[in-house]
Residue, then its C-alpha position, 0 to 999 in steps of 0.5 A: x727374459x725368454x728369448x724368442x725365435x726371430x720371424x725370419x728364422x721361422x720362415x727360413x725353416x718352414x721353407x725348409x720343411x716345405x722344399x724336404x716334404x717336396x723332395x721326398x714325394x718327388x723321390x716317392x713318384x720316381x721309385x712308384x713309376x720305375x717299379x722299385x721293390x725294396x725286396x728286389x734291392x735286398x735279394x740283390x744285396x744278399x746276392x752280392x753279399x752271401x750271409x746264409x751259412x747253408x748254400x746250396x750246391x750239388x756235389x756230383x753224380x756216380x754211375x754204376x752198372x747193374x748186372x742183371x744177376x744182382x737179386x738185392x740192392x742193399x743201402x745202408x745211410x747214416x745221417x743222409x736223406x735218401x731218395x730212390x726212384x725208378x727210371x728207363x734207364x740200364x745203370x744205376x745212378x746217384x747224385x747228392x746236393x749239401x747244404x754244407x760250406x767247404x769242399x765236398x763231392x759224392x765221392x766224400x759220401x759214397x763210401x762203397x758202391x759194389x757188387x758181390x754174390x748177387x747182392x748191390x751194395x751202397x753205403x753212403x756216411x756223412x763223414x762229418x759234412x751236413x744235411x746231405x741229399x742222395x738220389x739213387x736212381x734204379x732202372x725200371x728193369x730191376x724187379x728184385x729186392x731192395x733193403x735199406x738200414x738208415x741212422x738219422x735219415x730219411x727214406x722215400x721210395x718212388x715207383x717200381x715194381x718189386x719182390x720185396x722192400x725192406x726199410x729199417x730206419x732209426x729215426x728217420x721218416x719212411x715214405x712210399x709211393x706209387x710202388x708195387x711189392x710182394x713183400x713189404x716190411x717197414x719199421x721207424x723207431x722215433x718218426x712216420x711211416x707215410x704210404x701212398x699207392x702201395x699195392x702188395x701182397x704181404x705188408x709189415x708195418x711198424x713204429x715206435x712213437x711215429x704215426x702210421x698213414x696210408x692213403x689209396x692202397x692195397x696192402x694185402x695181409x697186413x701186420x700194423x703196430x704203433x706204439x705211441x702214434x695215431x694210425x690211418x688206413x685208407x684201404x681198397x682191397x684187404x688180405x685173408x687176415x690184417x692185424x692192426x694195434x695201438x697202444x696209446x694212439x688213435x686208429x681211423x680205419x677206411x675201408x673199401x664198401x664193396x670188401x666183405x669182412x669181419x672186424x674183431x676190436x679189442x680195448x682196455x679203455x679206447x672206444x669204437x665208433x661208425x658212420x656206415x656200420x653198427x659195431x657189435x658189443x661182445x663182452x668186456x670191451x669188446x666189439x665185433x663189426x660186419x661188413x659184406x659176406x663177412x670172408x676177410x678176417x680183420x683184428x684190431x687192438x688198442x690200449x687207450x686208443x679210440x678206433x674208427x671204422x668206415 
């Protein structure tokens, strides 16, 4: 026989859901007029209770005079990411962050800070600590040199206004901004080269399998060569000769309108194309673009890459 439930039973647990689904709205009412976030309750439980692997912290600062006889500042980086600025100040400064547990200060890092025979040399290593951040403050009054050789790292460059910036990176990024110098000679092995504002007289730019982007700049004779990684100039004023190549990347190349010059492009099976200007074909892929009185001399290469020029 089928035992059913008692009358009593089910009124007993009717009112039992009613007085539960009345206890959560009332909670629900209280929670909405006092503002509770549930991402507040859990920022606060991550707060008490740290979890994350990776803490941010800063690990101090190093202040070195530079001597106004010093012609180079010479940095060399393994696996650190390094940021050179320019302020108003009259000594060189560093500090560093670490997203790294256990003790570490600057001092781990920096493992030479000197001067000798005109030269400023910085060495920074990670020493088996990770993801370090080096800011390396100048003063605005040096105009001389900087070098940088970087293993695994990467290099920006703010302000200043310089004989020469030389940056050798082996996987690492290269970035540029707002800064002025005579002589430019940048190379990345396996990553970007990324320039914004640049004015210089005499400008080297390669990489082997990175993309090469310039933005609003004057790079005056210019030497620009990517093996594997697109290439985009945007160009206000132009040297006597550039020399841009590609191999199997595509180039975008924007020129200032009121700059006269003439364009050779060469390909093996890459194509030209225009907006503005009606590209010349020569013979055997190759093409010939005029623009203005024709007196700036640009050569462009490609393998299987297309090329764009306005």
């Amino acid at each position: 026989m089928r035992n059913f439930m008692s009358r009593k039973m089910k009124i007993f647990l009717s009112i039992l859901a009613i007085i539960s689904l009345t206890s959560y709205i009332s909670a629900a009412i209280v929670l909405y007029n006092s503002d509770f976030k549930l991402s507040n309750y859990i920022n606060k439980w991550n707060d008490d209770f740290n979890f994350s692997w990776h803490n941010y912290r800063n690990i101090g600062s190093l202040e070195k005079e530079l001597s106004s006889d010093i012609k180079t500042i010479d940095i060399t980086t393994s696996s650190v990411d390094v940021k050179i600025q320019f302020y108003d100040g009259d000594v060189l400064k560093l500090d560093g962050t670490s997203y790294t547990l256990g003790d570490i200060t600057i001092s781990n890092i920096v493992t030479d800070i000197s001067s000798l025979n005109n030269t400023f040399t910085i060495n920074l290593n990670t020493n088996g600590y990770n993801d370090i951040n080096i800011n390396i403050y100048v003063p605005l009054s040096y105009k001389n040199n900087i070098k940088v050789s970087s293993i695994s790292g990467d290099c920006e460059v703010t302000g200043g206004d310089l004989e020469s910036v030389t940056i050798n990176s082996n996987s690492g990024e290269i970035q540029l901004k707002n800064l002025t110098s005579k002589i430019l000679k940048l190379q990345t092995t396996s990553n970007d080269l990324d320039l914004s504002d640049i004015k210089s007289l005499d400008s080297t730019l390669n990489t082997t399998s990175g993309d090469i982007k310039v933005s609003v700049s004057s790079l005056g004779e210019l030497f620009s060569s990517t093996s594997s990684g697109e290439t985009e100039l945007y160009l206000n004023n132009l040297g006597n000769k550039s020399i841009i190549s590609s191999t199997s990347g595509d180039i975008d190349l924007f020129i200032n309108e009121s700059i006269g010059y003439t364009l050779a492009f060469s390909t093996s099976s890459g194509n030209i194309d225009s907006d503005r200007l009606m590209p010349n074909f020569l013979n055997d892929n190759n093409y010939s673009v005029t623009n203005g009185d024709g007196s700036k001399k640009v050569e462009v290469k490609t393998t299987s890459g297309e090329f764009y020029i306005r």
